[in-house]
C-alpha positions in Angstrom: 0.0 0.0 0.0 2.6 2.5 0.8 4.5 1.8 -2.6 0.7 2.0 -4.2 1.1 5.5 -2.5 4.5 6.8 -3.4 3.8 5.8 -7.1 0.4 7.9 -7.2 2.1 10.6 -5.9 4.8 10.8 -8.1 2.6 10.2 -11.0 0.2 12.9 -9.9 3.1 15.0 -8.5 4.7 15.0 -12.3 8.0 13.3 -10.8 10.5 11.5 -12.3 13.7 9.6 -11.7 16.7 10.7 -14.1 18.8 7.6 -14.8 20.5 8.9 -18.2 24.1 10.7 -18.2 22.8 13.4 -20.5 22.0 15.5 -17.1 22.1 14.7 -13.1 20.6 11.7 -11.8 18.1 11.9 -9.4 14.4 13.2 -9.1 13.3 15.8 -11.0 9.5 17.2 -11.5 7.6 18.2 -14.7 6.3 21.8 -13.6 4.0 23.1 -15.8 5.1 25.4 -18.8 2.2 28.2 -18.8 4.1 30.5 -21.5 5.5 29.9 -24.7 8.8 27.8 -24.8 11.8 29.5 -25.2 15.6 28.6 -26.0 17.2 27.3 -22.8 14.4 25.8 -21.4 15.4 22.7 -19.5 12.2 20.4 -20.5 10.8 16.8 -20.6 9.4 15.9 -23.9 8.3 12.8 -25.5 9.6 12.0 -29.2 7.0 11.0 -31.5 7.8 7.5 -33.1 9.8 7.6 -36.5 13.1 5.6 -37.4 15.8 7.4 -35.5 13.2 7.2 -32.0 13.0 3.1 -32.9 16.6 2.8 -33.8 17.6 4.6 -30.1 15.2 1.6 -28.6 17.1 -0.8 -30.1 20.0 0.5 -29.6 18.8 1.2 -25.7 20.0 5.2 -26.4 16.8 6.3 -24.9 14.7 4.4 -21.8 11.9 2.8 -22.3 8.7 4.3 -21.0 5.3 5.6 -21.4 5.5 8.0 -24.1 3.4 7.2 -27.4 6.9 6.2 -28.9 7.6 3.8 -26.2 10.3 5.9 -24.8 10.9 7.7 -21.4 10.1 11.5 -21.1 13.4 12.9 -22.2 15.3 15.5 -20.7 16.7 18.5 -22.8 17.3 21.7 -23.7 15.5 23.9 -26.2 18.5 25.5 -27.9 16.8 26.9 -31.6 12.9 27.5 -32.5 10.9 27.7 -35.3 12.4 29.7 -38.5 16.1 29.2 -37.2 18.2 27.8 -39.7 20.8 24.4 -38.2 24.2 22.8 -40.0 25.6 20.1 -38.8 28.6 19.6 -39.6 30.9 17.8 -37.4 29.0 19.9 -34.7 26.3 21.7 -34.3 25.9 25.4 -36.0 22.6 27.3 -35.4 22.3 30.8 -37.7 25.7 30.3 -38.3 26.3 30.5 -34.2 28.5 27.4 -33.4 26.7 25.5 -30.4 29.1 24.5 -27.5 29.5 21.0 -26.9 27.8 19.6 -29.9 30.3 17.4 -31.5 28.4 15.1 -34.0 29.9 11.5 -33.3 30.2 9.3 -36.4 29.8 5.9 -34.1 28.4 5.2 -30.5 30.7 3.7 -27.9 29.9 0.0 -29.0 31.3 1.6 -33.1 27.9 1.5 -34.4 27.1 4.2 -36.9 25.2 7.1 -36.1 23.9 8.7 -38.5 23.6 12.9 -38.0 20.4 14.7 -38.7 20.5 16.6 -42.1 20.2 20.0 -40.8 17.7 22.7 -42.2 15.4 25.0 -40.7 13.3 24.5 -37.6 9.9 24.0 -38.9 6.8 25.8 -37.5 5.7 23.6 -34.7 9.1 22.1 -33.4 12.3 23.0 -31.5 15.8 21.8 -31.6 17.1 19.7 -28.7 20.2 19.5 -27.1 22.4 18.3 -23.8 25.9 19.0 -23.2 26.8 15.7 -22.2 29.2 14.4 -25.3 27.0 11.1 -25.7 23.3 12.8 -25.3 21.4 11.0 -28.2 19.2 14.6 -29.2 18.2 16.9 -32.2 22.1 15.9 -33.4 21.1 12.9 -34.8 16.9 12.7 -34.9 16.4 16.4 -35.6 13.7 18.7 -34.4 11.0 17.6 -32.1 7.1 18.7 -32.3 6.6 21.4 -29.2 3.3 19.9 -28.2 5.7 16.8 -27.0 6.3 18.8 -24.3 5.3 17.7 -21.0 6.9 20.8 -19.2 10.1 22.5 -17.7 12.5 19.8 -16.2 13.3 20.6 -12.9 15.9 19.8 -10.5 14.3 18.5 -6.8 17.2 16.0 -5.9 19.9 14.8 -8.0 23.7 14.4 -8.0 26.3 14.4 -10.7 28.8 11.1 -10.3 
């Protein structure tokens, strides 16, 4: 019963636990995002389904979880919008601004090939993704995201970097 009651409350509270590398582990909550999303916005999102999301599954990139895509809520940063232009090109340039700590890996730690995202602009709808960990799986490789993915702001209640 009182493991009943933890999980309802973190459910209902809009906690999570952060297992991933790509920021502190710990628990972080989903507060809510009552404005339009801006560039560095720490949020939790959920990618929609589409080869790069299915190839991270198999490849165990992302967790798996309860989004529509089978994933975990994902934890990123918004660093472009709509109507800004992104080259990648052995990192990550957005309106010719390059983007710090974006390097674009040809191969994951196991030498599987990644394959980068084309670049382009942000379309209408969606936002560009990004964590400064070197081995973040984001909008590097499966490009923008749809907004309305966005569960809310990502933030920190108790975590720890090892």
């Amino acid at each position: 019963m009182l493991l009943g009651s933890m999980a309802a409350a973190f459910a209902w509270g809009g906690y999570r636990v952060n297992f991933t590398p790509s920021y502190p582990l710990g628990l972080w909550q989903i507060e809510t995002l009552d404005r339009p999303v801006a560039v560095g916005d720490r949020v939790f999102i959920c990618p929609p389904s589409g080869p790069a999301v299915d190839l991270a599954r198999e490849r165990f990139y992302l967790p798996r979880g309860r989004c529509p895509a089978g994933t975990a809520p994902l934890i990123k940063t918004v660093v472009a919008l709509a109507g800004q232009s992104i080259r990648v090109e052995g990192q990550v340039i957005i309106d010719d601004v390059p983007l710090a700590a974006s390097t674009v890996h040809a191969q994951d730690t196991e030498g599987r090939p990644m394959k980068p995202w084309m670049g382009g602009i942000v379309p209408k709808g969606e936002v560009f993704l990004h964590s400064d960990f070197g081995g973040s799986y984001d909008s590097r490789y499966f490009g923008p995201l749809p907004a309305d993915g966005i569960l809310g702001l990502a933030r920190e209640i108790l975590t720890f970097t090892p």
